[in-house]
C-alpha positions in Angstrom: 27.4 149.2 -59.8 26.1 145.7 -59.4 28.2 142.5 -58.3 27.4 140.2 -60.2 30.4 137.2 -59.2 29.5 134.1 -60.9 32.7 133.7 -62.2 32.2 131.5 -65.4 34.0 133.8 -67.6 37.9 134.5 -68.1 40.9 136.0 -65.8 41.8 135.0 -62.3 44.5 137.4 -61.9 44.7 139.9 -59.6 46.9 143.0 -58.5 49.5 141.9 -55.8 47.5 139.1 -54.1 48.1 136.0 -52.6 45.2 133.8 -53.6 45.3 131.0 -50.4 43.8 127.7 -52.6 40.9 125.6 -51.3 42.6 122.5 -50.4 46.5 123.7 -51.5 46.9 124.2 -48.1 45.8 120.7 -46.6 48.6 119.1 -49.1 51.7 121.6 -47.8 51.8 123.2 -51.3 52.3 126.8 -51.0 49.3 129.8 -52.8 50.6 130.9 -56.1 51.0 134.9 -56.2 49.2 136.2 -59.1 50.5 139.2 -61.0 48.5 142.3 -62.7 47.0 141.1 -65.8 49.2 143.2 -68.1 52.0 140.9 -66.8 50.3 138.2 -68.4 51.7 136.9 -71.1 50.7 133.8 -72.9 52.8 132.3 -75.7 50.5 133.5 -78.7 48.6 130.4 -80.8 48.5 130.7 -84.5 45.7 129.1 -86.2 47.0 127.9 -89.5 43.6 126.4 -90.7 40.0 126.1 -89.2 37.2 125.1 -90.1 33.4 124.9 -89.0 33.7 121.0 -89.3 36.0 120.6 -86.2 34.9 119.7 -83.0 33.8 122.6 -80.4 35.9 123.1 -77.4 38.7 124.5 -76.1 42.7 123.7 -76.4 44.7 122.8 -73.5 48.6 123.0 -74.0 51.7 123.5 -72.1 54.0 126.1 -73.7 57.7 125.6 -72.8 60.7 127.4 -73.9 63.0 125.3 -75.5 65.0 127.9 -78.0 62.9 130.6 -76.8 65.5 133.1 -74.7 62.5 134.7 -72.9 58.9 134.4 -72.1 56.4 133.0 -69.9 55.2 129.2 -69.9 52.9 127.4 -67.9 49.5 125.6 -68.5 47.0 127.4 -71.2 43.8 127.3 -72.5 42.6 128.8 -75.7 39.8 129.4 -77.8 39.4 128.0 -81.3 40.6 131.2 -82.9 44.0 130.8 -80.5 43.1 133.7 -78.3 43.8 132.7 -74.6 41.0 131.9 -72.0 43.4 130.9 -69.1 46.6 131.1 -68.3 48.6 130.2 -65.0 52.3 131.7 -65.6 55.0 129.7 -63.7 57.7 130.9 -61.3 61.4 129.8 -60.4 62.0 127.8 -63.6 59.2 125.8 -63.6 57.5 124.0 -65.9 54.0 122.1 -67.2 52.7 118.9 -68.9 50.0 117.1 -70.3 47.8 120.1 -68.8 44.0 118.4 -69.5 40.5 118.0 -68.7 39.9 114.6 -66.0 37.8 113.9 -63.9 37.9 113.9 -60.3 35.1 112.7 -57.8 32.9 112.6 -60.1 33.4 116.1 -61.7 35.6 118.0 -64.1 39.2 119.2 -63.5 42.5 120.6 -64.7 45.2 118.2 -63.7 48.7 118.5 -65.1 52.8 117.8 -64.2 54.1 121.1 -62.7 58.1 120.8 -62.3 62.1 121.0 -62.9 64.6 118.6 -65.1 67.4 119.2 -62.9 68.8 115.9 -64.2 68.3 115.4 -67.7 66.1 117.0 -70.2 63.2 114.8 -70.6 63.2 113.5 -66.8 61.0 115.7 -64.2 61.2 116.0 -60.9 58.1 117.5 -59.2 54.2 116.7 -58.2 50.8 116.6 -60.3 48.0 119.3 -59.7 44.6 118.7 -59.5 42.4 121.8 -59.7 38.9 122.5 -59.8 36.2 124.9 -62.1 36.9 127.6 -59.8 40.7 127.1 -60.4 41.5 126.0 -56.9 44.5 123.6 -57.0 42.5 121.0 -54.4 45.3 117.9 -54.9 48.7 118.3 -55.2 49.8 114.4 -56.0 53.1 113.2 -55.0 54.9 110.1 -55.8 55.6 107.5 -52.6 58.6 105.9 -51.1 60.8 108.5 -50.9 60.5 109.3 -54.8 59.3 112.4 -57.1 57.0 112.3 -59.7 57.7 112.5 -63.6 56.3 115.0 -66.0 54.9 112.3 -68.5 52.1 110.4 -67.4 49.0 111.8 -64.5 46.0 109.7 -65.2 43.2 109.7 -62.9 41.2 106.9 -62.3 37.8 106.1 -61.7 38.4 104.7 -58.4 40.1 108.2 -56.8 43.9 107.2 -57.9 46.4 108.3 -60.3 48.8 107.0 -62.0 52.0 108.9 -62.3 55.7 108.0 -63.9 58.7 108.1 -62.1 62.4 107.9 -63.5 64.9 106.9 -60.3 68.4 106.6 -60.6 70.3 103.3 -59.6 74.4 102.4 -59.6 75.0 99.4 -61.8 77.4 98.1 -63.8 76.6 98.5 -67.7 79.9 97.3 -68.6 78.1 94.2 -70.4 76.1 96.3 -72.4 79.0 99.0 -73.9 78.7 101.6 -70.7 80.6 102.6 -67.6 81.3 100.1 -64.9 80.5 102.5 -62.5 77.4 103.4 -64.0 73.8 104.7 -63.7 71.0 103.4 -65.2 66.8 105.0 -64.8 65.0 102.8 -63.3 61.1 103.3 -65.0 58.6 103.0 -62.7 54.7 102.9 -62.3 53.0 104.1 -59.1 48.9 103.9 -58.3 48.5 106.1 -55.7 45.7 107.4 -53.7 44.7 111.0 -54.5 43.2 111.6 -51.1 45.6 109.8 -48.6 49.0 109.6 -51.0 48.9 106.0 -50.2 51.1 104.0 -53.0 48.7 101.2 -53.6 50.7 99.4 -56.7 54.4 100.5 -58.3 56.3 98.4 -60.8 59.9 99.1 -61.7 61.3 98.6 -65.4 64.3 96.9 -63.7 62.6 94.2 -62.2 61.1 93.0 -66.2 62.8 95.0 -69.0 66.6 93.6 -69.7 68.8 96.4 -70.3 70.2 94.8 -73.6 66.1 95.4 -74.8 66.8 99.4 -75.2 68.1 101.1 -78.7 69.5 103.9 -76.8 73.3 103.6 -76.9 74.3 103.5 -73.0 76.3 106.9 -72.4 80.0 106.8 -71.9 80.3 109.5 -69.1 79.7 107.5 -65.7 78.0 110.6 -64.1 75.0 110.5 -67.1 72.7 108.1 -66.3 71.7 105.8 -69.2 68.0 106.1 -69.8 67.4 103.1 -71.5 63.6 102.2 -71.2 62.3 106.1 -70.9 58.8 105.1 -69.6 56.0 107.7 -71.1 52.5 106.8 -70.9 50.5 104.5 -68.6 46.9 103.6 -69.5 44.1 101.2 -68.2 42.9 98.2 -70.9 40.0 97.7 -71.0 40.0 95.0 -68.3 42.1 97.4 -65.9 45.4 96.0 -66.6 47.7 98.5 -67.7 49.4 99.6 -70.8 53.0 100.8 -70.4 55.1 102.9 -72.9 58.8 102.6 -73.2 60.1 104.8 -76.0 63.6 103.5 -75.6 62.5 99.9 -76.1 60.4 101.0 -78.7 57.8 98.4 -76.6 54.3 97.8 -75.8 53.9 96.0 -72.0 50.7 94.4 -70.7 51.3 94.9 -67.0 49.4 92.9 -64.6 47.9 95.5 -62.4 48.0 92.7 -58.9 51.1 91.3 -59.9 53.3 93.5 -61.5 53.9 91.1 -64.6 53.9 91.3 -67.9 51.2 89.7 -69.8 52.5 90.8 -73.1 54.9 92.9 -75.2 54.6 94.6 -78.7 57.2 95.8 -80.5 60.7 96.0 -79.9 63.2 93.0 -79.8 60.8 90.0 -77.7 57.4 91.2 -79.6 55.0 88.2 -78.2 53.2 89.7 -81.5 53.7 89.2 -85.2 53.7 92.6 -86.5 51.7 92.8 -89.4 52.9 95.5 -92.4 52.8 99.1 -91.6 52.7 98.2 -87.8 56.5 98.5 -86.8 57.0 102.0 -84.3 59.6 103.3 -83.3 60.3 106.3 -80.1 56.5 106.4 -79.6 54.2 108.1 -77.2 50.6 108.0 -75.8 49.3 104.5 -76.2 45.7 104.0 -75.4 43.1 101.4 -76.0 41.1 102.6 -78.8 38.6 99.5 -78.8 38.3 96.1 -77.0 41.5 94.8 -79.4 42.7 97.6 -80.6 46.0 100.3 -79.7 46.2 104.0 -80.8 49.7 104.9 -81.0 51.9 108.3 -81.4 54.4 106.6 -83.8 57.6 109.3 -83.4 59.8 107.5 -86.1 62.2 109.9 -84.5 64.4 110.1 -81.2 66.8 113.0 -83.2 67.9 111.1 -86.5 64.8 109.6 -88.3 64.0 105.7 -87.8 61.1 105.9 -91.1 59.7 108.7 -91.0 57.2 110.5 -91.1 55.5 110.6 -87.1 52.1 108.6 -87.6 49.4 107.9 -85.5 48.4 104.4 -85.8 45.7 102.2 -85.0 46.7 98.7 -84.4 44.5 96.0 -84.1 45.9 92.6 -81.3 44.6 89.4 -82.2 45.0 87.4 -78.9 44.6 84.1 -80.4 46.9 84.1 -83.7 49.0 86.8 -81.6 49.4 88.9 -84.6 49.1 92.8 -84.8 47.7 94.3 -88.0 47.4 97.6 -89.3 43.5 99.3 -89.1 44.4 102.7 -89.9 47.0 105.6 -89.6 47.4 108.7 -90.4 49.8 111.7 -90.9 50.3 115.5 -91.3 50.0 116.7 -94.8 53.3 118.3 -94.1 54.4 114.9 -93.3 56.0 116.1 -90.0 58.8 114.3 -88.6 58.5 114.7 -84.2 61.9 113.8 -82.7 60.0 113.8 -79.5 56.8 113.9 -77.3 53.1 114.2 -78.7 50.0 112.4 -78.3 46.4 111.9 -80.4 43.3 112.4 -78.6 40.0 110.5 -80.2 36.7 113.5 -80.0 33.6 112.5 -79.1 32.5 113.0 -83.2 34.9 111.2 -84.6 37.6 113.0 -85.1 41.8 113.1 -83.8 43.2 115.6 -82.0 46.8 115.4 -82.4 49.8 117.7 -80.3 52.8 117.3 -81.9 55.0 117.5 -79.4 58.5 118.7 -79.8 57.0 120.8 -82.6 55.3 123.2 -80.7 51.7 122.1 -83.8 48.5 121.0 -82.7 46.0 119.9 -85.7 42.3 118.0 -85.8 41.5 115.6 -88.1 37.8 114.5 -89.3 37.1 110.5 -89.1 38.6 110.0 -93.1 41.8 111.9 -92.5 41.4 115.3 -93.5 43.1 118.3 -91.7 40.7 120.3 -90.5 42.7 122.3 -87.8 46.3 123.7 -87.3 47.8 125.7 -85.2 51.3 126.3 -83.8 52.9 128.1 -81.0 55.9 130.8 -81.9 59.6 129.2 -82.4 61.3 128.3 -79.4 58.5 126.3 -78.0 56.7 123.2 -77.3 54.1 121.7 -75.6 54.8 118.1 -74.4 51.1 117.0 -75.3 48.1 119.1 -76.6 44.0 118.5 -76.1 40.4 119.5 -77.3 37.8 119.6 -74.3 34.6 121.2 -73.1 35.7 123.2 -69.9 33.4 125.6 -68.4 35.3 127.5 -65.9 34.3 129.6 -62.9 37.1 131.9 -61.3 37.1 132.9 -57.5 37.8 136.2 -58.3 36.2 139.4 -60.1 37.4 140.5 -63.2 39.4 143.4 -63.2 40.2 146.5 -65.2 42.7 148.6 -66.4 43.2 151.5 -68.3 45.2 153.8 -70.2 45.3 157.6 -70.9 46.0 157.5 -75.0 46.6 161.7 -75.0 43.9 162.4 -77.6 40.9 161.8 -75.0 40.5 158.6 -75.8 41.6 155.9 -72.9 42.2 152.3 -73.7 40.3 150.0 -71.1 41.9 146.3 -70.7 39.3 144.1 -69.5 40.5 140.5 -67.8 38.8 137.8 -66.7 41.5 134.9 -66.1 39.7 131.7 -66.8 36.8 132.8 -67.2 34.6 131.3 -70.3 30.7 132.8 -70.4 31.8 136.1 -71.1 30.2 137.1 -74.6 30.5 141.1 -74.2 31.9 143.4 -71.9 30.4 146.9 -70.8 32.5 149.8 -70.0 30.9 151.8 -67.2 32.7 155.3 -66.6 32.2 158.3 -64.4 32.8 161.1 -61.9 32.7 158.8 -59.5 32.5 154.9 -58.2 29.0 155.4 -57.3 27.9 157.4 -60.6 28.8 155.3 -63.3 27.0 154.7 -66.7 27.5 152.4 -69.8 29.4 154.3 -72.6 30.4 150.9 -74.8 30.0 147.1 -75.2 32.8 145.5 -77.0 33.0 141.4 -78.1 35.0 139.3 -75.7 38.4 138.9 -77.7 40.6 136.8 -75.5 41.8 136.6 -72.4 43.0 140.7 -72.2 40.3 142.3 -74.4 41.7 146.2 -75.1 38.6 148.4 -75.5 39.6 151.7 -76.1 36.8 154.4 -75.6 36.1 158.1 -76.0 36.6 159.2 -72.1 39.2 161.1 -69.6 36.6 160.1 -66.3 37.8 159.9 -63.2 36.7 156.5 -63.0 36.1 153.3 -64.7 34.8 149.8 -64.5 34.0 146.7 -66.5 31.0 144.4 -66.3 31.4 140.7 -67.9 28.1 140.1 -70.3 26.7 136.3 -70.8 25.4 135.3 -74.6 21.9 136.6 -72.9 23.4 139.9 -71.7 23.4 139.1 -68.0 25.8 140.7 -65.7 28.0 137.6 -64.4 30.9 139.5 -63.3 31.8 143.2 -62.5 35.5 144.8 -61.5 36.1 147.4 -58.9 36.5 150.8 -60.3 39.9 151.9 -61.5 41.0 155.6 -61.1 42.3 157.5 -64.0 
């Protein structure tokens, strides 16, 4: 039986083993343990609508239980028709975010937030992941100065750093502002750090530029809670490499000088340094990006619980430095007219269309350049995915497929074939026999997801699985399975 082990296709699972990570190692992060592939068990994606219009690619999300009593959640990838590719199930509680394609010296990766909220709901504690095609973790990113990093921003940059988010704790007095004197308040902070060394090269805290008496969250009256009023969620690069910083709870804007720390601007919220023009007022948002040289896209929540105007909206808004007024290009919204009380982000695709997660919702849709819905999906009740994304990935496990199988009692045997990750295989081939060194083809079957259940006429003694490119080339094969 050939060997064929160019892993482009889709399961990196294997029985019992400990899968030691290029590079995992060199960062003190300790080799996930990978579990049979029947104990995999991705939250299922329906698709709602599709069409042939959208764009190709995959669909990275992070399923979280948030209802949910049971069930697995970690970073996924599926296919257009929902049916997983990859799947990394997570251990002791943990959890994932904003689980995307980056790149990385010069080539694709997976990067996403893998951690706890031992605090507060909505405030992580834990590192970022870097991993590569083969899906070997080869970064593990940690925040500086004695801090941990957040789950809601990991952006890497073209000059081998990331920016992460940070929430940190500090005593103060809120008193003047309707809270405890013996208070806590998050500090939101902004850390460049070096992906290589784990340098920090830049960090900017909320405290030192935001007033308190800027946030529309109510300070909480128990002294133990701390009082998270800016809630810093996304940090981008303008287009001349100063940085855009979200604060939800200041429903703000800020221009940070990326040398200086200051801010160069604000929009939104209570000191707006721009007029806002009609239809550009946000409230609880997410994701801000530059979407042009003077232009924002923004993931308008309208929400943080009770309803500021809703519906959630993604909005374009256009800055006019001169005049220092912000007008309305475009927006657009769910036909259901969806109402996100938190999280989400809108992702612009190479033709012209807007990937959208909607966050707290647990929906994911596509829209074409004028508008039009031409993808939805959701993931079961009792879940969410803190962000959600359409990319090319072409992924390449270290590991063979493997295979396993199932007496059915009426000589017929079900054959599971997995390939964790993998995303050439077009076919699979199901090889039985008397024994491992006399097996033929009896079937091909379609790939069909991540576990693809073949069940063929057969009680042999053994039986194997070869993964089949769209040319019919052998690019990976299992080790035999006994009955």
């Amino acid at each position: 039986m050939t060997q064929a082990h160019r892993a482009s296709g889709c399961v990196r699972t294997l029985i019992g083993l400990v899968i030691a990570v290029a590079g995992e190692l060199a960062v003190g992060a300790v080799p996930a343990v990978h579990a049979a592939g029947a104990d995999l068990q991705p939250p299922p994606v329906k698709v709602l609508l599709s069409s042939p219009a959208a764009a190709s690619g995959l669909v990275f999300l992070t399923p979280r239980r948030t209802t949910a009593p049971s069930g697995q959640q970690g970073p996924e990838i599926v296919d257009a028709h929902g049916r997983p590719v990859w799947f990394e199930p997570l251990l002791n509680g943990d959890q994932a975010t904003d689980f995307r394609v980056q790149r990385y010296l010069g080539k694709p990766v997976l990067t996403w937030w893998q951690g706890t909220n031992p605090v507060a709901r909505g405030v992580g504690v834990g590192v970022d992941k870097v991993m590569n095609s083969s899906y070997q973790v080869i970064a593990t990113v940690h925040a500086g100065n004695g801090l941990d990093a957040d789950q809601h921003e990991f952006v890497l940059t073209p000059r081998g750093t990331a920016l992460i988010t940070v929430y940190h704790a500090v005593p103060m007095d809120l008193s003047a502002v309707g809270g405890p004197a013996n208070g806590e308040v998050f500090d939101g902070i902004v850390q460049e750090v070096d992906v290589a060394t784990g340098s920090v090269l830049f960090e900017w805290h909320s405290l030192a530029h935001v007033p308190l008496a800027d946030s529309y969250l109510a300070p909480p009256a128990a002294a133990t809670t701390p009082w998270d009023y800016f809630h810093i969620n996304s940090i981008n690069l303008d287009h001349d490499q100063n940085l855009l910083v979200s604060a939800r709870h200041t429903w703000t804007i800020y221009k940070v000088d990326r040398h200086t720390g200051d801010v160069m601007w604000r929009l939104g919220g209570k000191h707006s340094d721009f007029s806002l023009g009609a239809g550009t007022h946000f409230a609880w948002q997410h994701d801000v990006h530059p979407a042009g040289p003077h232009t924002l896209r923004i993931f308008d929540n309208e929400s943080n619980g009770t309803p500021a105007m809703p519906p959630t909206r993604v909005l374009w808004i256009r800055l006019d430095g001169p005049t220092m007024t912000a007008t309305l290009e475009r927006s657009l919204e769910h036909p259901a007219a969806l109402l996100v009380p938190s999280q989400g982000n809108a992702q612009p695709l190479d033709n012209g269309d807007t990937f959208v997660g909607w966050g707290a919702l647990g929906r994911l849709s596509e829209f074409d350049s004028d508008g039009n819905l031409i993808f939805d999906a959701t993931l079961p009740s009792g879940y969410d995915s803190y962000r959600s994304y359409r990319a090319t990935w072409d992924g390449e496990p270290d590991s063979p497929p493997i295979a396993t199988r199932q007496a059915n009692g009426d000589a017929t045997t079900t054959v599971h074939a997995i390939w964790n990750g993998a995303t050439e295989v077009a076919q699979w081939r199901v090889l039985a026999g008397p024994d491992a060194s006399s097996l033929v083809e009896i079937t091909t079957a379609p790939w069909n997801g991540l576990d693809t259940s073949i069940t063929v006429t057969t009680n042999a003694a053994e039986i194997a699985v070869e993964a089949l490119d769209i040319h019919g080339h052998v690019i990976g094969s299992s080790e035999p399975v006994g009955a």
